[in-house]
C-alpha positions as CSV (number, residue, x, y, z in Angstrom):
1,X,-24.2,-41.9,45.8
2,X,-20.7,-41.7,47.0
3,X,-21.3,-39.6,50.7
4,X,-19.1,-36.2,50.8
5,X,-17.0,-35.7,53.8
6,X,-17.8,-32.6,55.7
7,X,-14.2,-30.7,55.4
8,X,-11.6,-29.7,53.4
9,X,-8.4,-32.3,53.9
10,X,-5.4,-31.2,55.2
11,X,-2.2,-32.6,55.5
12,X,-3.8,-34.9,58.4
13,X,-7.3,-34.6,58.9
14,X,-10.4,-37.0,60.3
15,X,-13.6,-37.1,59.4
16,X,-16.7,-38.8,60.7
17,X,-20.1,-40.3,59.5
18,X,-23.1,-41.7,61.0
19,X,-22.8,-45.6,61.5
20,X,-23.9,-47.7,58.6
21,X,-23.7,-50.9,57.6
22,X,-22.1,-50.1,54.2
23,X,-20.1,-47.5,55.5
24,X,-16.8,-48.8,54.9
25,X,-17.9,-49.8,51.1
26,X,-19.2,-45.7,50.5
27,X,-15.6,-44.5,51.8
28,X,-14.1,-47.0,49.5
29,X,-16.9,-45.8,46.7
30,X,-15.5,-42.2,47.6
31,X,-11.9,-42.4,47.7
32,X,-11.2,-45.0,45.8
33,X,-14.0,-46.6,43.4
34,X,-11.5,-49.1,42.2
35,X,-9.9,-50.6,45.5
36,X,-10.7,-53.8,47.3
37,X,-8.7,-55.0,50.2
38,X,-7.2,-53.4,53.4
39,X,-8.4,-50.6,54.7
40,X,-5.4,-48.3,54.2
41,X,-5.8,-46.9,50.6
42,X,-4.2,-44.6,48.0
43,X,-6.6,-42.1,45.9
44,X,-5.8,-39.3,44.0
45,X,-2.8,-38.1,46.5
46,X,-4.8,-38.8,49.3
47,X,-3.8,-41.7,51.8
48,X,-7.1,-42.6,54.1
49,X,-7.6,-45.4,56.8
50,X,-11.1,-46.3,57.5
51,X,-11.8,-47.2,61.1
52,X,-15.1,-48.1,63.6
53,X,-15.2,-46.6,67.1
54,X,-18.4,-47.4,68.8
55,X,-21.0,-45.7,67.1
56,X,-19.2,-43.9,64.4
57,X,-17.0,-44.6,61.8
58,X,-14.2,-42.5,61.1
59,X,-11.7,-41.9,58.2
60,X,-8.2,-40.5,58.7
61,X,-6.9,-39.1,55.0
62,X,-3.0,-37.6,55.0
63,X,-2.5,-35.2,52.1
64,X,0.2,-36.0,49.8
65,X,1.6,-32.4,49.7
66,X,2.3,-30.2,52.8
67,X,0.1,-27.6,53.1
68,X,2.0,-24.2,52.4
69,X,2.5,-21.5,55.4
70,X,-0.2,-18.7,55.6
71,X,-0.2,-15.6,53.5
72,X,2.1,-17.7,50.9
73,X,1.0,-17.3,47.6
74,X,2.0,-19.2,44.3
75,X,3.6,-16.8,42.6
76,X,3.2,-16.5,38.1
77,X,7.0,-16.7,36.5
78,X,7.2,-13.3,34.1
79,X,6.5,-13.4,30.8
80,X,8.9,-12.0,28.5
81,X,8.9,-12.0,24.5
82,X,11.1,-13.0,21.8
83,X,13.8,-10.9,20.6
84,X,15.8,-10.5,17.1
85,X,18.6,-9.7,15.8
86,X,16.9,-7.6,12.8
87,X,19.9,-7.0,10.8
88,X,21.2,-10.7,11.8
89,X,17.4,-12.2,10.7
90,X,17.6,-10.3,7.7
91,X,20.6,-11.5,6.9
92,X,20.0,-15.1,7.4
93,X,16.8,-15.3,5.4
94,X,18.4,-13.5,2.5
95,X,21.8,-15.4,2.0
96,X,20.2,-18.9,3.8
97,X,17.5,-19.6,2.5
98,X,17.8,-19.1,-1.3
99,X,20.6,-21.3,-3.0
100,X,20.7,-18.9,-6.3
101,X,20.3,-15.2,-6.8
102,X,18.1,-15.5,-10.0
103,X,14.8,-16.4,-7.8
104,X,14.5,-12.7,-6.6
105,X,12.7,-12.1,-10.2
106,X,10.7,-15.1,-9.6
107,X,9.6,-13.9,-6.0
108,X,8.8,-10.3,-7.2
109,X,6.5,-11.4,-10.3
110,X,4.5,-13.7,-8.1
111,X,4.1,-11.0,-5.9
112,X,2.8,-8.8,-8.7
113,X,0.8,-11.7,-9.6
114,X,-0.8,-12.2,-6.6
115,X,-1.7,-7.6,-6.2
116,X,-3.1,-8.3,-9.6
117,X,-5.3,-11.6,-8.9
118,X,-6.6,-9.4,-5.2
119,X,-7.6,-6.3,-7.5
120,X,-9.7,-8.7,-9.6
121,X,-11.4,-10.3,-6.4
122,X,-11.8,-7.2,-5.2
123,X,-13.4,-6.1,-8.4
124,X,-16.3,-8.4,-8.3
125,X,-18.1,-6.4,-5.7
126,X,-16.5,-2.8,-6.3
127,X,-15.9,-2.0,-10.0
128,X,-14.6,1.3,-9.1
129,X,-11.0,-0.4,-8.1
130,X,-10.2,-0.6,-11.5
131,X,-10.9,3.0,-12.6
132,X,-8.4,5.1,-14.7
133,X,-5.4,1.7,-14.1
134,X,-4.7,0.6,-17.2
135,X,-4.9,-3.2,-17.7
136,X,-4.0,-6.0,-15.6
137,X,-0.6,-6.5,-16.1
138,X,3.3,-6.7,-15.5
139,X,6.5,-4.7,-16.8
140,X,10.4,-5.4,-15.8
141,X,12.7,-2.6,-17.2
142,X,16.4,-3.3,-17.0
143,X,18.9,-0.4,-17.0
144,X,22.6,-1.3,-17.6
145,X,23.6,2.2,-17.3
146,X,21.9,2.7,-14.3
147,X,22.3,-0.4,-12.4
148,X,18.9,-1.0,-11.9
149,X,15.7,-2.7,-12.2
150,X,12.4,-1.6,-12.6
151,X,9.3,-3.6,-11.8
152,X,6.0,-2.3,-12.3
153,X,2.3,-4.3,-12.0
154,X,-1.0,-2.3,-12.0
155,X,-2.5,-4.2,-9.0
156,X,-3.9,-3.0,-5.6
157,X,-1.5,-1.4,-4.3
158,X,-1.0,-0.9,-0.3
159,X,-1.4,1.9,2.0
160,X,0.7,3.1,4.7
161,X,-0.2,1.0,7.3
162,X,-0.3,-2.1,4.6
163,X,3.5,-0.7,3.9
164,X,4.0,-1.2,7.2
165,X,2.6,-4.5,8.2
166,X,3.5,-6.3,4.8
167,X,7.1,-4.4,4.2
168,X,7.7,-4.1,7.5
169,X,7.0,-7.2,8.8
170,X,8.8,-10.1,8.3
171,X,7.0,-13.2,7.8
172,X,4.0,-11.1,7.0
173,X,2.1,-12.7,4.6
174,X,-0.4,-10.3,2.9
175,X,-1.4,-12.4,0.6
176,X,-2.5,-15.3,3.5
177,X,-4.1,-12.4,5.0
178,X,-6.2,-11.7,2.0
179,X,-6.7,-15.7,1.0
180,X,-8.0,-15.9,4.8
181,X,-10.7,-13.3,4.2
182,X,-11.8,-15.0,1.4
183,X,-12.5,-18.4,2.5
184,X,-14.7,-15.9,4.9
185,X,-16.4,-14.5,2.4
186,X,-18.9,-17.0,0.5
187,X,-19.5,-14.2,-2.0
188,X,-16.4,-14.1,-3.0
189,X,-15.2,-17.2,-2.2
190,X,-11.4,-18.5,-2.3
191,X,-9.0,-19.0,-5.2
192,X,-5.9,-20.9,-4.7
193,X,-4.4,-19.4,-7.7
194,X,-2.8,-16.7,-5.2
195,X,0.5,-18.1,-4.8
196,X,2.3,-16.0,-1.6
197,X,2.3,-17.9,1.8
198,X,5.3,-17.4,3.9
199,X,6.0,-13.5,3.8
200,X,9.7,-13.5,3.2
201,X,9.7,-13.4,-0.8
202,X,10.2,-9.7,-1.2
203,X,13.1,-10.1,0.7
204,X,14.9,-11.9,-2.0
205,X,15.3,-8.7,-3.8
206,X,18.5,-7.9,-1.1
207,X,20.2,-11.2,-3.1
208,X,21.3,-8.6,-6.0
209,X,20.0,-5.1,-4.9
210,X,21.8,-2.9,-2.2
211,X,18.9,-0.8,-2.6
212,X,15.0,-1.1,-2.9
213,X,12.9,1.3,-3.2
214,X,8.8,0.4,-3.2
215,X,6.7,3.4,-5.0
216,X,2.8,2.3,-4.0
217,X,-0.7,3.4,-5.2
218,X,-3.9,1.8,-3.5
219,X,-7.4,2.9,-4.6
220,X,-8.1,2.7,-1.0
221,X,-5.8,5.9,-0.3
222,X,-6.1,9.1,-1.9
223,X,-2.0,9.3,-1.4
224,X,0.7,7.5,-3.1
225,X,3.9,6.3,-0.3
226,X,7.3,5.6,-1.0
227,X,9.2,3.1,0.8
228,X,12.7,2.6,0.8
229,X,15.8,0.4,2.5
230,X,19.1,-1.0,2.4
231,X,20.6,-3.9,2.4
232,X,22.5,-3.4,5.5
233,X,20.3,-1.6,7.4
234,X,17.4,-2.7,10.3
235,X,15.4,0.2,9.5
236,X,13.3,1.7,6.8
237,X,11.9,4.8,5.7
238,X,7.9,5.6,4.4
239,X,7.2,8.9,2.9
240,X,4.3,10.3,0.1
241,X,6.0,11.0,-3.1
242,X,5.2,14.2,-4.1
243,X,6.7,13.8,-7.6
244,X,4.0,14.8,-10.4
245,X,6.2,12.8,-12.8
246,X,6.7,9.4,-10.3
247,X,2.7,9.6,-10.2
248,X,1.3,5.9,-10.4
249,X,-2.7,5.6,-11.4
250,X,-2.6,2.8,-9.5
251,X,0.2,-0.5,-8.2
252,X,3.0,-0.6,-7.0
253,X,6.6,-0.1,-8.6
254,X,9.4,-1.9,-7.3
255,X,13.1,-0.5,-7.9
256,X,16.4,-2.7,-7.7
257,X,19.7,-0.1,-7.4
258,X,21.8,-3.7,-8.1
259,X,25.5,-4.7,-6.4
260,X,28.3,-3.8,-8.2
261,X,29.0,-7.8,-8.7
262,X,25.6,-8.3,-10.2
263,X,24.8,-5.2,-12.0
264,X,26.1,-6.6,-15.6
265,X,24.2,-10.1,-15.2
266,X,20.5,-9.2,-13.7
267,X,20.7,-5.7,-15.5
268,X,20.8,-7.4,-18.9
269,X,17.4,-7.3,-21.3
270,X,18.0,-10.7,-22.3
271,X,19.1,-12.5,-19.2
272,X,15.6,-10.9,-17.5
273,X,14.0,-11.7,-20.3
274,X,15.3,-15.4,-20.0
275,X,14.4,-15.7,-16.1
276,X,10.9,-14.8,-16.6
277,X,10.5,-17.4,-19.5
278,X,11.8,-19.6,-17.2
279,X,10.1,-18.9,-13.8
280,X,6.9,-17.4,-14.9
281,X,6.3,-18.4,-18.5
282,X,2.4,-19.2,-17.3
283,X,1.8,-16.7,-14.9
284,X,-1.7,-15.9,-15.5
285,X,-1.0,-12.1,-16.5
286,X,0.7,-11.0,-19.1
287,X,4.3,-10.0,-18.8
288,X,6.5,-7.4,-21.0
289,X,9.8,-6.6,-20.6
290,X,12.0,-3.7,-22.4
291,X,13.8,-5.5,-25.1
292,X,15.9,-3.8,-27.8
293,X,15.2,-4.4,-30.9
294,X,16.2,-4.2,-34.9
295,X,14.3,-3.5,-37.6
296,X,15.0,-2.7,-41.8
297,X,13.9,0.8,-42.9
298,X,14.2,2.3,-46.5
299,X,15.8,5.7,-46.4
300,X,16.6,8.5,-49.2
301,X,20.5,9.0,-50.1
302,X,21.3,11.9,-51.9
303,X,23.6,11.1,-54.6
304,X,26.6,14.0,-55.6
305,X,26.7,14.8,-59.1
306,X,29.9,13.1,-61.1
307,X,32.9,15.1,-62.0
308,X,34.4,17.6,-59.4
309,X,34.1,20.4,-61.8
310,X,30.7,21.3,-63.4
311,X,30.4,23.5,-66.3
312,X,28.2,26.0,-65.9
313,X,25.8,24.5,-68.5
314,X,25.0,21.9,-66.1
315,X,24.8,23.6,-63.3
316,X,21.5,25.4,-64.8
317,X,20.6,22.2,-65.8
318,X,20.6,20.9,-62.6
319,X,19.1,24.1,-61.1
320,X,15.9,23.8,-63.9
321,X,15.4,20.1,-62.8
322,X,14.8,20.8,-59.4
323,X,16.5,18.9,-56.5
324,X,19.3,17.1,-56.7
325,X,19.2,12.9,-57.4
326,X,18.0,10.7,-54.7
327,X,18.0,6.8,-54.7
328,X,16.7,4.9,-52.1
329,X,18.9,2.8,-49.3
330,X,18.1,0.5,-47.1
331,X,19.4,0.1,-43.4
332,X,18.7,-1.7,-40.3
333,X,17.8,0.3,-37.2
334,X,17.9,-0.1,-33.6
335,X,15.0,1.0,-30.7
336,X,13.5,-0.6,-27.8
337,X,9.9,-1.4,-26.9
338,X,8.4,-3.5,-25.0
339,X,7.9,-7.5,-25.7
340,X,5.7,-9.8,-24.4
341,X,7.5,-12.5,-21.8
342,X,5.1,-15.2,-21.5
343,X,3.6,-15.8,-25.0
344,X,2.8,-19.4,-23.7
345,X,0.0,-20.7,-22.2
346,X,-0.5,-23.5,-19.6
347,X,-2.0,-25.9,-21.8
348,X,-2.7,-28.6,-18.9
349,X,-5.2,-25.9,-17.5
350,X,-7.4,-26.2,-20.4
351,X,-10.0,-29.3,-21.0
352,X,-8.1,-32.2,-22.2
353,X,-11.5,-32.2,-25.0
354,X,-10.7,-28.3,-26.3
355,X,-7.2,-28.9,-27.2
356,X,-6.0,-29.8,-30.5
357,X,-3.2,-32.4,-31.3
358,X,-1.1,-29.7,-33.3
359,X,-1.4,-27.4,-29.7
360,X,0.0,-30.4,-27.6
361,X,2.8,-30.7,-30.9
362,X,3.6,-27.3,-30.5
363,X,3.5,-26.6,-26.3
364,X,6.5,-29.7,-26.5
365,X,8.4,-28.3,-29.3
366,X,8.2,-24.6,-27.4
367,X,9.1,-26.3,-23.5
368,X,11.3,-28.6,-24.5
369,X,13.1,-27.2,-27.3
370,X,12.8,-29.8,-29.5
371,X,12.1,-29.9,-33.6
372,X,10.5,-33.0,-33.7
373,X,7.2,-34.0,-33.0
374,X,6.5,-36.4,-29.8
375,X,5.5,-39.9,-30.6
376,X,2.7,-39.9,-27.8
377,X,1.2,-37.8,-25.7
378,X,-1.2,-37.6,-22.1
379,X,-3.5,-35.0,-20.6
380,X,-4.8,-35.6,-16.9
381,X,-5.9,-34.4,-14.0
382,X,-6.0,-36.4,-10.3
383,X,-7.6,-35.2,-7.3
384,X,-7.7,-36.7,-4.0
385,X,-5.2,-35.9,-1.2
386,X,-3.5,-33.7,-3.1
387,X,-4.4,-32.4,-6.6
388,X,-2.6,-32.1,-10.0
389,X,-2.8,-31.7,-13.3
390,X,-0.1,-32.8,-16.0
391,X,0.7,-33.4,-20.0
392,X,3.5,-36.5,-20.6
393,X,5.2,-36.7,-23.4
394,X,7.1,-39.8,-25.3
395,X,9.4,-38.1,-27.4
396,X,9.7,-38.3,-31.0
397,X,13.3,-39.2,-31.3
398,X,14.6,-42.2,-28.8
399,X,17.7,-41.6,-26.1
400,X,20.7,-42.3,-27.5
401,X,22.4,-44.3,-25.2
402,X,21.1,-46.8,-22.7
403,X,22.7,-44.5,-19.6
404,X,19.8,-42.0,-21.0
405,X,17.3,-43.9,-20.7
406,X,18.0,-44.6,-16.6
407,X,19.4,-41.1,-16.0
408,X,17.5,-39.4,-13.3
409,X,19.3,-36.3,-14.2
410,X,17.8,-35.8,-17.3
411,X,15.6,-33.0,-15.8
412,X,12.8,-33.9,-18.5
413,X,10.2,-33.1,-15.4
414,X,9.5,-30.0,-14.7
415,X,7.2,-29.0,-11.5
416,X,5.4,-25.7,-11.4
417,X,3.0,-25.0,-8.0
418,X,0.8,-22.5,-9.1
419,X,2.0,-22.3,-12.3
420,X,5.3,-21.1,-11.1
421,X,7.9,-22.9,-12.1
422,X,10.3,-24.8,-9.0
423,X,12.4,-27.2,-10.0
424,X,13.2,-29.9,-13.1
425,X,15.5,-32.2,-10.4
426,X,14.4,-34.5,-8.7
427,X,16.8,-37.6,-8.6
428,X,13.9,-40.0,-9.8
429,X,12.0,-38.6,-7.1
430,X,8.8,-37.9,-9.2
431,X,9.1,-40.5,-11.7
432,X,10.5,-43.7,-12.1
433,X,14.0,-44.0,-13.1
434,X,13.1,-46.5,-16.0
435,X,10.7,-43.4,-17.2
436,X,13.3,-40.3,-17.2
437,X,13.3,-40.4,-20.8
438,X,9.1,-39.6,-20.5
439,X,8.9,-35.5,-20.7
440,X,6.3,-33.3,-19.1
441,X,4.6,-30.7,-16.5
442,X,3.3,-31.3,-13.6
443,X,1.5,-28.6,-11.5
444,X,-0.5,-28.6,-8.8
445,X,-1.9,-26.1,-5.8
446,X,-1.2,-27.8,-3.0
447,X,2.2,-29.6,-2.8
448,X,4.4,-29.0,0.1
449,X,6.9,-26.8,-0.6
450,X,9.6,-25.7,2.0
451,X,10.0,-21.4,2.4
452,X,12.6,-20.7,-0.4
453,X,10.0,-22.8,-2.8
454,X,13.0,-24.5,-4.3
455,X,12.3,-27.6,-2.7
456,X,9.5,-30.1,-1.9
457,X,9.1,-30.7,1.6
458,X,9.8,-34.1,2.3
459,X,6.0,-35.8,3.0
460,X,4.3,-38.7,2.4
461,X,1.7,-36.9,-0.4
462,X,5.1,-36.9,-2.6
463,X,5.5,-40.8,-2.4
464,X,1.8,-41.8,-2.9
């Protein structure tokens, strides 16, 4: 064993043992295990001389660093915390990070997707969360007149302090939150069909509106809260609505007072309707949005007698028959009602076995808009590093010009994560070029995706 010298080195200090005939090889096995040679040596910041006088053997080590002066203490630097521009921040996420306006709708369904999918978690162990709340589901109400849109879900709702924290927060994620307490939770276990991750979705909603206002109703609360913001401001305000008629049983309604500029384009029925069938055709909830509508009704017409001057022989004629002549007309009528969205289901979730030829015929005619029947078809599913399931189609009609059949533009791809729909282009990306006449889905629950979820991330999984 390596002996242990019997005080604490200075900057120049000597120590002494007892003479030993392996003396000089412990010092070495002390100071410096590895060293063979002359006695001056090098070890850990320490320079040492090994030396016999008479009857004892003595070591002289100089310290590498001065020692410091007494009562001098190393002192901690302060610690100090980021700070933000909130108005800046807000600014920046809004305008930079989303390349078109229309993904707002796309960010606020999934985020009524994912209240819905926590209420039926949460309903596995407490049935009471779903008292007196309606069914699971989604509506969008556009108001031209008003400039504004209306989106309800009937979901869990949030409290106060979840206002707060998810609203309030930026880069919040409630929905990580909740996924995190899942995985916790072996009863319950996690679902990666919740599809919120980053905390800067809602956000989105500042793209079009220059107002938002967030009506909530958790069955954890016995009060429903109000919160509201502008575009241009770095605060917001919470209150409890005491409107009997604003009442929610339960969710959360989310209202867009739109810009001037894009009042006429996101306020229109059929434009909303079109970004949901486009974004969120297979979320797993059903979606309705307030369509107006026609329909043929038969109506009674009264018909004045001929002539414009009756004798009075016909007159009592008339009066003995009863009421005038009627024939029947008919006319078309307008109203509005709701309509369901997303009609469609995501076929590639279902087993490949359970699905019939004249479903996979009629999923490509509906996605793809085409009238013909595809010549071949293929239904898989890979796992591994990263997951994914996907239907290919060979279409029924061939390109019709060789630049067609190597265009990588053709957008004939399209990529949902999570069944939400993010992109159709992908420059050959996804697919070989000599393919881009193949059409088809892809989705998976994993994939990379950068914090607008426009995007893949660039990573190696997408390459493989």
């Amino acid at each position: 064993m390596a002996p242990a010298l019997s005080r604490t080195l200075g900057p120049s200090s000597v120590a002494a043992l007892r003479p030993s005939p392996s003396c000089r090889g412990l010092l070495r096995a002390a100071l410096a295990p590895q060293g063979r040679g002359a006695s001056a040596r090098c070890a850990v910041g320490v320079r040492w001389e090994a030396a016999r006088r008479r009857r004892m053997a003595g070591v002289r080590c100089d310290a590498a660093v001065a020692e410091k002066p007494a009562g001098e203490e190393e002192t901690a630097g302060e610690k100090y915390e980021y700070q933000a521009e909130v108005t800046r921040l807000m600014d920046l996420i809004v305008h930079s990070l989303y390349s078109h306006k229309e993904v707002f709708l796309r960010e606020l369904v999934s985020n009524a997707s994912d209240a819905l999918d926590k209420l039926r978690f949460l309903s596995v162990t407490d049935p009471s969360v779903l008292a007196d709340g309606g069914e699971l589901e989604i509506r969008i109400k556009p108001d031209l007149e008003a400039g504004t849109i209306t989106i309800t879900d009937t979901g869990i709702g949030m409290t106060k302090d979840e206002l707060k924290d998810c609203l309030g927060t930026i880069a919040q994620s409630g929905t990580s939150k909740f996924l995190k307490a899942l995985k916790e939770n072996k009863d319950l276990g996690a679902d990666n069909g919740l599809i919120g991750q980053f905390g800067v979705g809602f956000y989105s909603a500042f793209l079009v509106a220059e107002r938002v206002v967030v009506s909530t109703k958790s069955p954890k609360a016995d009060k429903q809260y109000v919160w509201e913001a502008e575009a241009d401001s770095s605060s917001y305000v919470i209150k409890e609505e005491n409107d009997p008629e604003k009442m929610l049983s339960r969710g959360t309604e989310i209202t867009l007072y739109l810009r001037d500029d894009d009042k006429y384009e996101f306020a229109d029925p059929t434009r909303i309707q079109g970004l949901v069938k486009n974004y969120s055709q297979f979320v797993s909830f059903p979606i309705y949005t307030w369509q107006e509508k026609s329909r043929t009704v038969e109506v009674e017409e009264e018909e004045e007698s001929k002539g414009e001057e009756a004798t009075e022989e016909s007159k009592s004629e008339e009066a003995t028959e009863g009421e005038k002549q009627k024939k029947k007309k008919t006319i078309t009528e307008k109203y509005w009602d709701w309509e369901l969205a997303n009609e469609t289901k995501p076929i590639w979730m279902r087993n490949p076995k359970e699905v019939e030829k004249t479903e996979y015929n009629e999923f490509y005619k509906k996605t793809f808009n085409e009238f013909l029947d595809p010549l071949a078809y293929t239904h898989f599913t890979t796992e591994g590093e990263v997951e994914f399931r996907s239907v290919l189609y060979v279409p029924g009609m061939a390109p019709l010009s060789n630049e067609e059949i190597m265009n990588p533009k053709t957008k004939n791809i399209r990529l949902y994560v999570k069944r939400v729909f993010i992109s159709d282009d992908f420059d050959g990306e996804l697919f070989p070029r000599y393919l881009s006449f193949v059409k088809g889905v892809v989705d998976s629950n994993d994939l990379p995706l950068n914090v607008s979820r426009e995007i893949l991330q660039e990573s190696r999984i997408n390459y493989a």
